[in-house]
N, C-alpha and C positions, 0 to 999 in steps of 0.2 A: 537472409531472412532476419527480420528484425527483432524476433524474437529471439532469435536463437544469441543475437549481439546484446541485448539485455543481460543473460547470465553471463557470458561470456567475459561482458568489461568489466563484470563486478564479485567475478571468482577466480579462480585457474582454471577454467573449464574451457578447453578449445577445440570449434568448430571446425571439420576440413570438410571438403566434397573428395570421395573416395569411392567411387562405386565398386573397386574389389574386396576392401575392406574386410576382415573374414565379420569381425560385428557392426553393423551398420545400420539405421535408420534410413528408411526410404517411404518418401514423403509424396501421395500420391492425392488425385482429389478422390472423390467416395463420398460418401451418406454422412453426413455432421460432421464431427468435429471428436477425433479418437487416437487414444494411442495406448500403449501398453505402459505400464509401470514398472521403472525398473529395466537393465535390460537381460532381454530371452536367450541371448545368445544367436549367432548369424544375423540375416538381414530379418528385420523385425517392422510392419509397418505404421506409421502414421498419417491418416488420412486428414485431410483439411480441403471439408468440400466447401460448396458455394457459401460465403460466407463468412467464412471461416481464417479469411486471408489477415485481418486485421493485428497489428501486434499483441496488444495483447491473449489474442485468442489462440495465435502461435506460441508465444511466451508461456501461456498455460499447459498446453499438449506437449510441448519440451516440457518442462514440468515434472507433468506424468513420465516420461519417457527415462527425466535423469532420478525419478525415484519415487517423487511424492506423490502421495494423496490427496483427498481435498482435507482443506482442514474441517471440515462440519464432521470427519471420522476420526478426529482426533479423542484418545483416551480420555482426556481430561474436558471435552466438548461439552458438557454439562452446566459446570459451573459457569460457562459463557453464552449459549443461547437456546434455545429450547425447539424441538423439533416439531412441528403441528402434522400430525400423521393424518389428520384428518383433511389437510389440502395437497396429499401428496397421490399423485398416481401410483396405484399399485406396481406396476409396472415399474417404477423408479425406488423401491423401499431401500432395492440394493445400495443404489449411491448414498444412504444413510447410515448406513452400518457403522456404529464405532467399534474403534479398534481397540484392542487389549495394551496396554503397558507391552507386552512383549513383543508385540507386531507392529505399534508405534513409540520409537525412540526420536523425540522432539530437544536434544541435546541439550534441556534445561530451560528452552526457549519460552518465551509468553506467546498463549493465544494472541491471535495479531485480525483483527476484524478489519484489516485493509492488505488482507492477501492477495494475490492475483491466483490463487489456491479455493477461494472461498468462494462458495455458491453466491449467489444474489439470493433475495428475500424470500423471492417469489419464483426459484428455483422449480419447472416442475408445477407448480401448482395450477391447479383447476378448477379452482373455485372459486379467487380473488381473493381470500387469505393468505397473506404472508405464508408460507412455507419453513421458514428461517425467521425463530423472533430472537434478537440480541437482549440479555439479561438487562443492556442497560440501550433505551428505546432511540437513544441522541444516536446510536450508531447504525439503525438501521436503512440509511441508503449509502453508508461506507462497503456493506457487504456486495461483492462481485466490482473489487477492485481491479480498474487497468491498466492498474502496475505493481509490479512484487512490490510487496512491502521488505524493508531494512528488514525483521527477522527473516524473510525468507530468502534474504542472500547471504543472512550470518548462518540460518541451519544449512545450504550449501554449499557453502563454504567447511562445516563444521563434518558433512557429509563426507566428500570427498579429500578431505585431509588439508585443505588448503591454506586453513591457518597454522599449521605445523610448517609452515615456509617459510615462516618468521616468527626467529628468534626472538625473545625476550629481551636480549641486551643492547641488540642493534635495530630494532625495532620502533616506530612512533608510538608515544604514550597518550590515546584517543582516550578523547573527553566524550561525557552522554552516551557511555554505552558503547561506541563506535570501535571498529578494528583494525588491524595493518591490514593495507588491501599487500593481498598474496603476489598483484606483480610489482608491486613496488615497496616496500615495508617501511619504508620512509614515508608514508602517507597513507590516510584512514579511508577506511567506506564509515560513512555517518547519516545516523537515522536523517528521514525527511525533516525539511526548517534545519538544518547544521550544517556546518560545509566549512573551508578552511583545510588548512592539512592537518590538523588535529581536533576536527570538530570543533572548534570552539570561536568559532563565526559565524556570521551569516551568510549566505549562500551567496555568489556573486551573483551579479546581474539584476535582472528588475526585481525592486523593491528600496526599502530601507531601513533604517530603524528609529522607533518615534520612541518619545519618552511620556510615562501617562504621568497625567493629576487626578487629583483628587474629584474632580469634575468631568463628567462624560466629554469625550472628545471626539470628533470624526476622524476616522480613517476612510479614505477615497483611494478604490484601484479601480484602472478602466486599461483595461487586456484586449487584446486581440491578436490574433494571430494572423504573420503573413502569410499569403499566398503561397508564396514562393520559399516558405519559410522548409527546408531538411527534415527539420524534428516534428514529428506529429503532435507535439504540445507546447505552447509558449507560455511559462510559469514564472508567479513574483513570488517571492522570500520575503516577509517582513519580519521584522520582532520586534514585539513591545516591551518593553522595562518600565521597570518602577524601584521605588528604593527599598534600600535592603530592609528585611524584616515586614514586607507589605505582598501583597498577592495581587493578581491583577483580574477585573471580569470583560468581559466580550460580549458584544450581541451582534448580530446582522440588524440591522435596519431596515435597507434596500437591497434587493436581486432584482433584475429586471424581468425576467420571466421561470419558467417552471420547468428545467431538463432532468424532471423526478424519476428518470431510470434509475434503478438500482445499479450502485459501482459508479453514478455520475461518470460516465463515460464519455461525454461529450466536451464537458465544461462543469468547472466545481470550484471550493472553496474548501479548505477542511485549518481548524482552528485546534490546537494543540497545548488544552487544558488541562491536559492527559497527566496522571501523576508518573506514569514510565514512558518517558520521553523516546524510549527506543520501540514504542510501539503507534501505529497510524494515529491520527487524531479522530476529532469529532469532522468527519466528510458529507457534507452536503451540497444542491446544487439546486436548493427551492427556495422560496420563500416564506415556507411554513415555517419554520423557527425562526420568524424575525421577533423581536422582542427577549428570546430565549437567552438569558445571563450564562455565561462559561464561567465559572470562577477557576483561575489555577492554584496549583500549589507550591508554586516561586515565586520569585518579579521579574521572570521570562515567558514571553506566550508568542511561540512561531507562528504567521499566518500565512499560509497557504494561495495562492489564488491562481489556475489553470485555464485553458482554453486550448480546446482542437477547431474551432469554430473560425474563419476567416471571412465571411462575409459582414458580421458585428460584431462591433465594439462590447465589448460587457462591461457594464458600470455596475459595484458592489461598493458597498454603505455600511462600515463596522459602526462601532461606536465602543469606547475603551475608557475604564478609571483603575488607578487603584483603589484598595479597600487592605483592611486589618489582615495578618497573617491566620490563615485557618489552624485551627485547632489537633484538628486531622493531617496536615502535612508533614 
């Protein structure tokens, strides 16, 4: 299960098939998409019916299974997006309940509005009002992400003791946030756009690194995915730089067309203007914020650009300068 190899490569947490097992998960199809929280003790079920089979959606039900909630019940959920009660079915209020400080311990971690934890927008809703509006509006088709975000493999990680496997002395010293991944301590897990054994590169593979001026530049990605391709997603790394003491802006230009599901599930871009770098970026996958300026607050800006899509090509159209160091960074 592909979901289940998600957390798996990226904590100490190991998967076996055990059908004696005295506690055990057993994974059947059924009615949507369900699982317990936490576990019950004995064999306990999760169902993943028609539908449901997709990884991320598995990734999510483990999830629930090895503990969490969604995050829209997070304690501190407030200060990050606002709940519209008014396009919510009755029937659904419960999946909004926040939780108290003492029923949710988030191990110092930031809200992360590109969880694979977090509802989509339009969660539930009946009306065609958002359901889920994010405090700040650039985030709102990042929510009902198709893949854990970085904090949600540091809080399980953090969960299950896994960074307690390595030690402080023998240890890699990650850059951006990033951590000793637990089977190897020699080597970091690191937010999205970072990669390297101690975060402090680019990610390998497609992309590069371009340098800005002072003058709008293009950035040109054209992505596809093979056929034949293993991984359900074929992704570029870029980053942009500028010199020290300057900050860099971003717009979309061109998208070729409109995969405006919430979570951009299919195919996206997300742009990494973010001032906490160990949290998702700005994720889209329209062309409604074309013109829309990113400024960051470095002379670093990771660009993102994905595809699950194999039949076409996707051509995407940045446009990039520096500008003055903000005043706020």
């Amino acid at each position: 299960m592909r979901g289940a190899k998600l957390w798996e490569t990226n904590t100490c947490i190991n998967f076996t098939e055990d059908a004696s097992a005295k506690n055990r998960i057993r994974v059947t199809s059924g009615s949507g998409c369900q699982s317990h929280v936490g576990k019950n003790g004995g064999e306990q079920t999760m169902m993943l019916g028609y539908g449901c089979a997709y990884t991320y959606m598995t990734a999510h039900e483990i999830g629930h299974a090895l503990g969490f909630m969604h995050t829209v019940q997070r304690h501190d959920r407030d200060e990050f997006i606002t709940i519209n009660n008014k396009a919510i079915s009755s029937s659904y209020y419960g999946d909004f309940l926040k939780l108290s400080p003492q029923q949710n311990d988030n191990f110092g971690l930031p809200y992360d509005y590109g969880d694979i934890m977090h509802y989509p927008a339009d969660y539930t809703t009946f009306n065609g009002e958002p359901a889920i509006k994010p405090k700040d509006e650039m985030y709102i088709q990042t929510l009902g992400s198709p893949f854990p975000s970085f904090n949600e493999y540091s809080m399980m990680n953090e969960l299950y003791g896994c960074k307690e496997l390595c030690k402080p002395v023998t240890s890699a010293e990650c850059a951006m946030g990033g951590f000793p991944h637990p089977r190897d301590c020699t080597k970091c897990i690191c937010p999205t756009g970072y990669g390297g054994v101690l975060c402090n590169e680019r990610p390998s593979g497609c992309g590069n690194t371009v340098q800005a001026s002072s003058n709008w530049t293009d950035l040109v990605d054209i992505l596809k995915r093979k056929w034949n391709d293993p991984n359900e997603y074929t992704m570029c790394n870029y980053w942009i730089e500028s010199p020290e003491g300057t900050t860099i802006e971003v717009k979309l230009r061109y998208y070729p067309w409109d995969y405006s599901d919430y979570g951009c599930k299919y195919a996206g871009f997300e742009i990494k203007t973010n001032k906490d770098q160990t949290c998702t970026g700005f994720r889209w996958c329209s062309p409604a914020i074309a013109g829309k300026v990113f400024r960051s607050y470095t002379n670093r800006v990771p660009l993102i650009t994905y595809t699950s899509l194999s039949w076409d090509p996707i051509k995407a159209v940045f446009e990039y300068r520096y500008v003055s160091a903000r005043p706020d960074a």
